[in-house]
C-alpha positions, 0 to 999 in steps of 0.5 A: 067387301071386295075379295082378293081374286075382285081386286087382282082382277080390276087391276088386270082391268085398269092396266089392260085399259092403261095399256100397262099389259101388253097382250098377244094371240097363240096358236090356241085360238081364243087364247090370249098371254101376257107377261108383267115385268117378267115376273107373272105370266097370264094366260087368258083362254075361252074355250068355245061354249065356256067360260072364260079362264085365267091362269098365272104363272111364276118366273119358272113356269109354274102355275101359281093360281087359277081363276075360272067360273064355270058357273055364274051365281047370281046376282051377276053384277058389274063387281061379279068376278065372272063379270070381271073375267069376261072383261079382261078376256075381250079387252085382252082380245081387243089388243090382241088382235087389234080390233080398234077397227071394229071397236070405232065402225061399233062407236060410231054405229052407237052414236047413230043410234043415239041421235036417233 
């Protein structure tokens, strides 16, 4: 049964992918936010040598929740909220700082490899 921080984090996922979520580097390296509709703001950050966190804030800044996994319990499937987690962080560090340059050289390096 799917909990509800799974669920919160497949829709952050899906409108990540659907373009919905616009997300934005900071002068925090490896620290990315974004706002949905001026109501939550999300802030996604990796500190080097860790685990990806992700914090949500109200309308007056306050923190409303939480979500980092500083250890993963196994089994570490595709549905595993850390496996979640580390998604959303690279795909919001993929829009962030526009590496569609990288993810196309990457797709391409794999079709080779394919046809291998």
């Amino acid at each position: 049964m799917e909990d509800d921080r799974t669920r919160l984090l497949n829709k952050l996922v899906d409108k990540t992918l659907a373009g919905k979520i616009a997300w934005k580097s900071t002068y925090e390296p490896c620290t990315f936010i974004a706002s949905v509709e001026g109501e939550l703001g999300l802030e996604l950050s990796k500190p080097m040598d860790q685990f990806v966190s992700l914090k949500m804030f109200g309308t007056d800044g306050n923190e409303l929740d939480s979500i980092t996994e500083p250890q993963p319990t196994p089994p570490l499937t595709s549905n595993h909220p850390l496996f979640k987690l580390s998604r959303l962080y690279n795909l919001a560090k993929d829009q962030a700082l526009d590496n569609s340059e990288v993810v196309d050289r990457l797709a391409r390096v794999e079709r080779v490899l394919d046809a291998l």
